[in-house]
Structure formats: structure tokens, C-alpha cells
N, C-alpha and C positions, 0 to 999 in steps of 0.2 A: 358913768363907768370910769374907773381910773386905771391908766396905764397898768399893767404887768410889770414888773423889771427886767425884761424883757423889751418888750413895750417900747418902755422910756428908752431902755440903750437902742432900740431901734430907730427909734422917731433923732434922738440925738446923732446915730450916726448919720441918718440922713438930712439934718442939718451940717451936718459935717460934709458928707458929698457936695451938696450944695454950693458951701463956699469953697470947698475945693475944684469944684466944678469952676466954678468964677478964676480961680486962679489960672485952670490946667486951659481955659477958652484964652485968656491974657498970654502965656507963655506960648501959645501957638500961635497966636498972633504975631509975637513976637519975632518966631523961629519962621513963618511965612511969608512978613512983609518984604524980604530980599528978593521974593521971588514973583512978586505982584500978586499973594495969592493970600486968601484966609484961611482962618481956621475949618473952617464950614465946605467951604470949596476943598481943603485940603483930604478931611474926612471922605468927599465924595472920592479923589483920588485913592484913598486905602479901599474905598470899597469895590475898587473896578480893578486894582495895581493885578491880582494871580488872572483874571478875567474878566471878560466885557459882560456886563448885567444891565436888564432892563431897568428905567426909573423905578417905577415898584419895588423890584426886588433889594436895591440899592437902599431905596426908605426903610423898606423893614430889616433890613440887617443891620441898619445903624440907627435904628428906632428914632428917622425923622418922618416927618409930613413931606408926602408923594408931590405936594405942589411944591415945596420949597428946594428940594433935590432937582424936580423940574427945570425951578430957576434956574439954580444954580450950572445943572448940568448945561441947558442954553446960553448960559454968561462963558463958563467956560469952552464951550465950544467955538462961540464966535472970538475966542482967545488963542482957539488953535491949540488947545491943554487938550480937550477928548473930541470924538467926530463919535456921529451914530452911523451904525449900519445896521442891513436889515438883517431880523430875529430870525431865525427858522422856525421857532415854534409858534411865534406870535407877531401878525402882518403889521398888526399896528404901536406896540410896541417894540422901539426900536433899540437895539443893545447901544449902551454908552461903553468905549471903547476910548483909552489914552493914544495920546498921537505920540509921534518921536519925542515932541517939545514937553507933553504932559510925562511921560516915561521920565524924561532927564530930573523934571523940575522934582517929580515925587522923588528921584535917587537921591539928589541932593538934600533936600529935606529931609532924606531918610538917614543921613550921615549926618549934619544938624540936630536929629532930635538924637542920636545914637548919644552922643557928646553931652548934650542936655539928660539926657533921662542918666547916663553916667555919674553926670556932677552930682544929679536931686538924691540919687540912690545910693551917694557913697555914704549919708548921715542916717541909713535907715538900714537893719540887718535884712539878711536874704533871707531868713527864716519869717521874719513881720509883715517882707514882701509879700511872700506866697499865701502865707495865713489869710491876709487881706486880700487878696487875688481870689483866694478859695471862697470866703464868704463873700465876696461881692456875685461870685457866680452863683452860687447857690442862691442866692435872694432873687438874682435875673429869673434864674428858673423857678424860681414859685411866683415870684411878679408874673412872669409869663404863664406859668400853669394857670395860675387862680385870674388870669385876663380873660385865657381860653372855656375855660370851666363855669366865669360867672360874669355877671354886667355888672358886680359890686367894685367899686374901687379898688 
């Protein structure tokens, strides 16, 4: 069976994420190393920054593997970036929570990428932004419907 035209421009943009992925993993890195921290570790920080969240939940909102958050969430901690406390809902899962030092470093960083995503964004119209904001969501959400719905890829 051969692609749709559709299809094709699918499969191509997501070659295209792909290596932009590579890039946007590089430039975080970049923008984290001042602060002893990755891209990966940094993500975990966005995901706790409005509230403390359980590992689990933390993996599926930023669509990684439960163990690898794990990790990371216990590297960070023994860094004094997050500490767990206890869940009320759930005894054994315990909420990862930013400390003073994790709060400051995510602000920082967050004034960093503010300057960064400024610069990348001045060669691209705000009308192109959004378009591509909009259909990247829209594909999340049938990636995710059609996950929930079937065991097909």
C-alpha cells in the first residue's frame, strides 16, 4: 500500500520532528548546563513547577517511561532540586515536590529559555507559530485517542 498525500506529508513532518527534536534536546542542554542540570531533569522540573505530582503522573504528562522519571526524580533529589513528600491519595506513591533550590534554578532557566525561544522565534511569523502549535496538538490527540482505542500503532 502506498502513502496518501497525506500520508507522505505526515510521515515527512514527522521526520522533521524528529530532527528537530535532536536539535530542541541540544539547545536545552545548552540552556541547563549553567545550572548542573539536563534537559530531561529539566522537563521533570516543568512538570512538578504549578504542583507536586506523583512519578507516574509526571511520566504521563510528559509522555516518558515511569522508571526513567524515577531516575531522574532520585538524582535530583539527592541534589536538593525536589524532595518527596507523603500523597494523601496514595501511601505509596509519594508527591515529587521542588525545594527552594529546585524553584530558583527552574526560574532561572525560565528567564534563559524566555531570551532563547525570543531569539529562535523572531525568524518565524506568529501566525506559522500557532498553525504549527495547532496541528501538533491535534495529531497528540488522535495519537492519544487511537492508543486508547486500539493496541495498533
Amino acid at each position: 500500500m502506498a502513502h496518501t498525500p497525506a500520508g507522505k506529508t505526515l510521515t515527512d513532518l514527522v521526520l522533521g520532528i524528529f530532527r528537530l527534536n535532536g536539535r530542541l534536546l541540544a539547545a536545552g542542554e545548552r540552556l541547563t548546563k549553567p545550572h548542573g542540570l539536563t534537559s530531561a531533569r529539566w522537563q521533570v522540573l516543568g512538570a512538578i513547577e504549578d504542583q507536586p505530582r506523583p512519578v507516574p503522573q509526571i511520566a504521563r504528562r510528559m509522555g516518558l517511561a515511569r522508571q526513567n522519571v524515577q531516575r531522574l526524580a532520585d538524582v535530583l533529589e539527592k541534589e536538593g532540586i525536589v524532595a518527596y513528600a507523603p500523597n494523601p491519595d496514595h501511601r505509596s506513591a509519594k508527591l515529587v515536590c521542588l525545594t527552594e533550590r529546585g524553584r530558583k534554578a527552574f526560574e532561572e532557566l525560565g528567564r534563559r529559555q524566555e531570551v532563547w525561544a525570543n531569539r529562535i522565534a523572531s525568524g518565524v511569523r506568529h501566525s506559522d507559530l500557532k498553525a504549527a502549535l495547532d496541528v501538533v496538538r491535534k495529531l497528540r490527540s488522535a495519537l492519544e485517542t487511537r492508543q486508547a482505542d486500539s493496541s495498533e500503532p
